[in-house]
N, C-alpha and C positions, 0 to 999 in steps of 0.2 A: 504493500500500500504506500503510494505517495502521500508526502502530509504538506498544504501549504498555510498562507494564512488566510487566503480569500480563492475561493473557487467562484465561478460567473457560470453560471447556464445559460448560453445562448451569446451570440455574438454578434447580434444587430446593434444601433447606434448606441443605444441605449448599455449591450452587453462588453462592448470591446470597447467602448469611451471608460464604463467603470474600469475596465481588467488594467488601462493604461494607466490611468490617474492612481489607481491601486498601486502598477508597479514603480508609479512616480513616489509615490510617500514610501517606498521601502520595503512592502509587503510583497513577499513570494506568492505570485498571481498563477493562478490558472486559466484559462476557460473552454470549454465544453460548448461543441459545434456541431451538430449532427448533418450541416449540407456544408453550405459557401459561408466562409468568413466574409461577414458584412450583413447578414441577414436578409430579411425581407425587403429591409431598402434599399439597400446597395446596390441589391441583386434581381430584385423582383418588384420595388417599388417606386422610391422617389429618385432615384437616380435613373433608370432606363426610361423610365415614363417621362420625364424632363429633356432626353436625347430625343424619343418619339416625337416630343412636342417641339422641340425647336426644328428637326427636319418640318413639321406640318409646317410652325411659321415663316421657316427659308420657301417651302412651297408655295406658300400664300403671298409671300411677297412679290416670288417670281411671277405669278400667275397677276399681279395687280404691277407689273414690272411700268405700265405705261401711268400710273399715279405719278410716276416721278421722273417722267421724262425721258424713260427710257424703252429701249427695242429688247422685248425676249422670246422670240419665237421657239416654235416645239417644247415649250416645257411641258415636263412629265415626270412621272415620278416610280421608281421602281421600289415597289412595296418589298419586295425584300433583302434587298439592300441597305433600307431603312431601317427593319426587323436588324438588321444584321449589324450593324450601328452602333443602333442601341444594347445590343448583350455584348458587343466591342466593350464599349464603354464601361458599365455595368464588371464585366469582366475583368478590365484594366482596375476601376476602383476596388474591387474585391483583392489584388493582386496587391491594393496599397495597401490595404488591413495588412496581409499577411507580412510585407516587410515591416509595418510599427510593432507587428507583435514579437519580430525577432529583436526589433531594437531596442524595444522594453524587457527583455529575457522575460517573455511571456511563454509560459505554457503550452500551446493549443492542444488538446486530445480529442481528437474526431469520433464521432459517434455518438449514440443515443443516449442524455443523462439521465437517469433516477434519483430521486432522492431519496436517501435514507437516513434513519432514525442515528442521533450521535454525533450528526452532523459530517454525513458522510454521503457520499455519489458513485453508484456505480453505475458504471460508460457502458454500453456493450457496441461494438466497433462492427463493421461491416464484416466481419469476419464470423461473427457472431460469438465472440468469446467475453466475458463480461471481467473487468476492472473495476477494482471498489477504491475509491482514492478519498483520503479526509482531508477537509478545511474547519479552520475557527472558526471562518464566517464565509457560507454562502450566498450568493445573493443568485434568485430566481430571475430572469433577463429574457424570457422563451418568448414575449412579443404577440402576434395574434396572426390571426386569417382571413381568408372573406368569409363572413357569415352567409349562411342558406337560410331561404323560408322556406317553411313545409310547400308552399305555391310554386315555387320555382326551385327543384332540385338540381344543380350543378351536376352536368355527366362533362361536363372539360370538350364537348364539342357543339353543342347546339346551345345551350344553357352553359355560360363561362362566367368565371372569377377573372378578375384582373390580370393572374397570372396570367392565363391562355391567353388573354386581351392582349398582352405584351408579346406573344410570338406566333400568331396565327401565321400558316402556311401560306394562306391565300388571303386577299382584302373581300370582306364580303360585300353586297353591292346593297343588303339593306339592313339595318341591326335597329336592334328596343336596346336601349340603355334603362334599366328599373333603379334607381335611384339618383338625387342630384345633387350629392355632395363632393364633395371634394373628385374622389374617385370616378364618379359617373360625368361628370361636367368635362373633365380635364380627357377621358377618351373620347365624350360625345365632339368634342372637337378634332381629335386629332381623325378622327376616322370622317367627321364631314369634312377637313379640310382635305384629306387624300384623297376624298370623290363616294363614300362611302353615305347613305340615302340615312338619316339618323333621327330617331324619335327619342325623346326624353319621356319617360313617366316616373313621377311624383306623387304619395300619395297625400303629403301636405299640400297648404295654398300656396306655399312660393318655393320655389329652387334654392339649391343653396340654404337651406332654412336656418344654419345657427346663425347666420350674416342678416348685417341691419337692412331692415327692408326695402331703403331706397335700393341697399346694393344689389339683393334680388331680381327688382322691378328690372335695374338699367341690364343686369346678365342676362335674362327671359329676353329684352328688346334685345340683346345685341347675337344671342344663339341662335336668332327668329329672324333677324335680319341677316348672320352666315347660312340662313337655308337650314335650320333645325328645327324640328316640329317638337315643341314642350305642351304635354301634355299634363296640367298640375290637378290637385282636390281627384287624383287617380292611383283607381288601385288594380295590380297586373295577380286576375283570380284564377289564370291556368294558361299555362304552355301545353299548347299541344305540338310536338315533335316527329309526328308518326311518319308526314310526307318528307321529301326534299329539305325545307326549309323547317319554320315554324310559325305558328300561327298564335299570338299572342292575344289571349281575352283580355282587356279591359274596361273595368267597373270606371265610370264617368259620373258626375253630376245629372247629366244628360242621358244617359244609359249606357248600355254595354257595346262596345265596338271592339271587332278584331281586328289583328295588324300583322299581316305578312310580313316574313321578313327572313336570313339567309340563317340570322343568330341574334342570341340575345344574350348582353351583359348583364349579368346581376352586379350590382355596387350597391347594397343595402346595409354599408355597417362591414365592423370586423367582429370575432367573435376571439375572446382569449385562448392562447395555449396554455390550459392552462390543466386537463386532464391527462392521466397516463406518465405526469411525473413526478407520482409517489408523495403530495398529497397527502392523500392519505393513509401512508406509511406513518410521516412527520407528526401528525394531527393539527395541520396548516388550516389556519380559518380560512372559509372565502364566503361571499356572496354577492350574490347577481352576478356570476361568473368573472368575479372579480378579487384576488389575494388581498384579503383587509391585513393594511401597515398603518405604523403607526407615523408622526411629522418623519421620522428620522428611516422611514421604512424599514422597520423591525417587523418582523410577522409576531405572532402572538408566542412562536416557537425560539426560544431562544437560540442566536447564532447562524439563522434564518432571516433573511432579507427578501423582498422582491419591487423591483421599478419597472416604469416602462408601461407598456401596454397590458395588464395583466394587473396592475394595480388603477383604482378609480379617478386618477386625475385624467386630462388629456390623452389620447393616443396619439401624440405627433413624435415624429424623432426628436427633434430636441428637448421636449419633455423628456423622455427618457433621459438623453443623454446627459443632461443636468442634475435629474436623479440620482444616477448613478455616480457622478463626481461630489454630490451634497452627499450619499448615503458610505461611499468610501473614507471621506473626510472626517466624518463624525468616527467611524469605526477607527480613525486610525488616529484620535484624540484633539481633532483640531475643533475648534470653536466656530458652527456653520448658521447661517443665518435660512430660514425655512423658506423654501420655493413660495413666490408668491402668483397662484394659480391666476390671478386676477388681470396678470400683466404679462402673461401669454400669447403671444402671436401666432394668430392662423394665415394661411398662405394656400392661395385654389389656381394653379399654374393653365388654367383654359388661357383664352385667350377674350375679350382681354381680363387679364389677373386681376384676382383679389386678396387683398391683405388686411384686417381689422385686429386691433387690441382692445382689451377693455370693454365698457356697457355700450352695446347698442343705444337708440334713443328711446325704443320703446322700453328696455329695459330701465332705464334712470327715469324715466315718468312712472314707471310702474312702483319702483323706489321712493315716490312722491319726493323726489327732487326738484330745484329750482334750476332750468337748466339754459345756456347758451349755445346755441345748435348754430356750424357754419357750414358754408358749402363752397367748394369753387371750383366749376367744370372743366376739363382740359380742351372744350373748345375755345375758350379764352386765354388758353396757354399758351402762347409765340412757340414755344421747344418741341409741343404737344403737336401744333398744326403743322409745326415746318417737318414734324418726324412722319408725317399722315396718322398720327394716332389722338386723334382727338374725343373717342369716345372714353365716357368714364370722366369722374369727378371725385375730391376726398369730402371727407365729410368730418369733423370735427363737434366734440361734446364738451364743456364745462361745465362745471357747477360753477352758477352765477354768484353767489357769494362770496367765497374763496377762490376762483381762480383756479381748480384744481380739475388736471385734463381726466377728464371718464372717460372718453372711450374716441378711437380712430378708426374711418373704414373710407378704404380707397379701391376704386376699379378703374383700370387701364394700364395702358404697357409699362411695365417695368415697375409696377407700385412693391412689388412684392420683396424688393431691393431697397423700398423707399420707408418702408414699416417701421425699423428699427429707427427710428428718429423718434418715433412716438414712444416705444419701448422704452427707451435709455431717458427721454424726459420724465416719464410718470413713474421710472425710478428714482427720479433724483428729485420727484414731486414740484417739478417745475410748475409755474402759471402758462397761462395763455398770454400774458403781458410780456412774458420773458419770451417765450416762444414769436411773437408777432414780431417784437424789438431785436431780438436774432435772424441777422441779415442773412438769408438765402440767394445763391449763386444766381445770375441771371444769365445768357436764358435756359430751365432748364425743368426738369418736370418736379422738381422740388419744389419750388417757388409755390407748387399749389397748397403746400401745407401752411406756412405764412399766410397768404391768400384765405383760405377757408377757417383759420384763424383769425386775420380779418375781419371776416364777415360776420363771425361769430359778433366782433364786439362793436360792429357798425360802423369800419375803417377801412373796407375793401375800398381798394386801388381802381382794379380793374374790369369791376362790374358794370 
């Protein structure tokens, strides 16, 4: 048996960020991988899906080549060349995991982890021979998946998860995307921008639904306006598969319509990994399939840890990946200040992007707050118009009393770059006065947060 002092399950952002910062403070790190170092994102998430999407947007450029002046005759686009790209990519950054983990004399032991009682894991490797190796402290890192509805069963070719999404053989020529968050918005694009016939169903009223509702409103007109049909207040009550393609039921306001089509994306959510490792060996609490930890993510099991996706805050990467550098730090005696869920940035890489921190508006009225609400469109952006990207506008929240920013939400190109502005001020609890009086660069798509700031306090410039 190998003994170290921090063993990691799992090696997504969230697992191989802890394993590093662990074997930065000195601690003999392991971690436990059962496919690709890098996990789900690396490999099969935010990173190949970001390569899909900038191929669609160099396609879309080219295909609007005469916007700006310019001749591009015969473009076209080779759908698997593209596919091929992206797991390039995908590929490459997984290859970087692996060199930080020699640099960090990290561990990795490949194969399927268990947990067991004592605070101990044993691996069982492709070979199928099982290893039992102890750590002082575990931390659970195993991340999630696409969730399935009873209604739409995933068989990985007619009915797909994101995975398939990311390496289909062939482009199919009509698809149902069944949910519009992050995940379903960000392929319904790339697949209509490649030429691919694409419906949204929602069974909420608006798209995108954690986002503030002007953001919704402006994504529904601008997926409606790339030639995507959103179908919202809809619920998808049966696949039928049996022919060539597949013929999608859905329940409407209006009634029920079916929808032909080649395949269909389920994006309804991910569901935790969080069965089959040992659990309930440990006697690990969980509920709503979710590992209850404590601020410092302690399970209730002493010497047991779990972050990331499998524990109830966010499922984004760098939730995790924070996680796990607060949850190592404390284990290794340093004095950590507690994640503040409140000032977390979401990022939906369709096109055009969206990025928000903080309360929506309906949220801070619903708080019965006093509030200062701004706006400033990027069609009034010089940097916005002269890039041709003038749809989408930021949206800014204060509490009018104090000055104090609640919440940011922006759509259009590049905002998702532009977020952490908002981030790093409502850490340092900045006002809206300091933020307006903070000279931004001109000309450029910044300028809108100033701007929308502005307006909040009835000193827009260039309204």
């Amino acid at each position: 048996m190998s003994n170290f002092d921090v063993i990691v399950l799992g090696s997504g952002p969230g697992g191989y960020v802890t394993a590093i910062r662990a074997s930065q403070l000195g601690l003999k790190t392991a971690i436990i991988e059962k496919e690709s170092l890098g996990g789900v994102c690396l490999n099969w998430g935010c990173i190949p899906t970001k390569a899909l999407l900038k191929s669609a947007q160099v396609f879309d450029y080219l295909k609007h080549a005469s916007d700006y002046g310019l001749i591009a005759e015969g473009v076209d686009k080779d759908f698997d060349a593209v596919v091929k790209r992206s797991r390039s990519v995908a590929d490459g950054m997984s290859k970087g995991v692996q060199f930080l983990m020699k640099k960090n004399k990290i561990e990795v032991i490949k194969g399927y982890g268990t947990l067991k009682p004592g605070k101990k894991v044993s691996v069982k490797g492709d070979d199928g021979k099982e290893t039992e190796y102890s750590g002082k402290h575990i931390i659970i890192a195993t991340g999630a998946r696409s969730r399935e509805l009873p209604s739409l069963p995933q068989d990985g070719k007619k009915i797909i998860g994101y995975r398939e999404a990311m390496s289909l053989k062939e482009q199919p020529k009509k698809m149902v995307v069944v949910g519009s968050g992050a995940i379903g918005v960000e392929f319904a694009y790339f697949y209509q921008t490649m030429g691919t016939e694409v419906v949204v169903v929602e069974y909420l009223p608006h798209i995108v639904p954690v986002e503030d509702e002007d953001i919704s409103k402006q994504l529904e007109r601008s997926l409606k306006k790339a030639g995507i049909k959103v179908m919202t207040s809809s619920e998808v009550t049966h696949v039928d598969t049996s022919g060539d393609g597949v013929k999608v039921n859905v329940k409407t306001s209006k009634g029920a319509e079916i929808i032909p089509a080649d395949i269909v994306l389920s994006a309804v959510g991910i569901k935790s990994n969080i069965e089959n490792i040992g659990l309930e060996n440990v006697g690990i609490k969980t509920d709503r399939d979710k590992i209850l930890v404590d601020a410092n993510y302690k399970t209730n099991v002493e010497g047991y840890y779990a972050i990331g996706d499998v524990t109830p805050g966010q499922a984004l990467a760098h939730v995790a990946s924070a996680e796990g550098i607060l949850c190592v730090e404390n284990i290794a005696g340093m004095h950590v200040e507690a994640l503040d869920y409140g000032n977390i940035p979401g990022c939906t890489y369709c096109m055009p992007e969206i990025a928000s921190v903080g309360l929506t508006e309906k949220q801070a009225r619903e708080k019965g707050l006093d509030i200062k609400v701004g706006k400033f469109p990027f069609s009034a952006s010089g940097k916005a118009k002269a890039s041709g990207a003038s749809d989408g506008f930021v949206k800014v929240i204060f509490d009018a009393k104090y000055g104090e920013w609640l919440g940011c939400h922006m759509i259009g190109v590049g905002v998702t770059d532009m977020i952490a502005e908002a981030v790093v001020a409502r850490k340092l609890e900045t006002t809206g006065h300091e933020v307006l009086k903070a000279v931004h660069p001109h000309p450029t798509m910044s300028e809108a947060v100033m701007e929308a700031v502005a307006d909040a306090y009835d000193e827009v410039i260039h309204l």
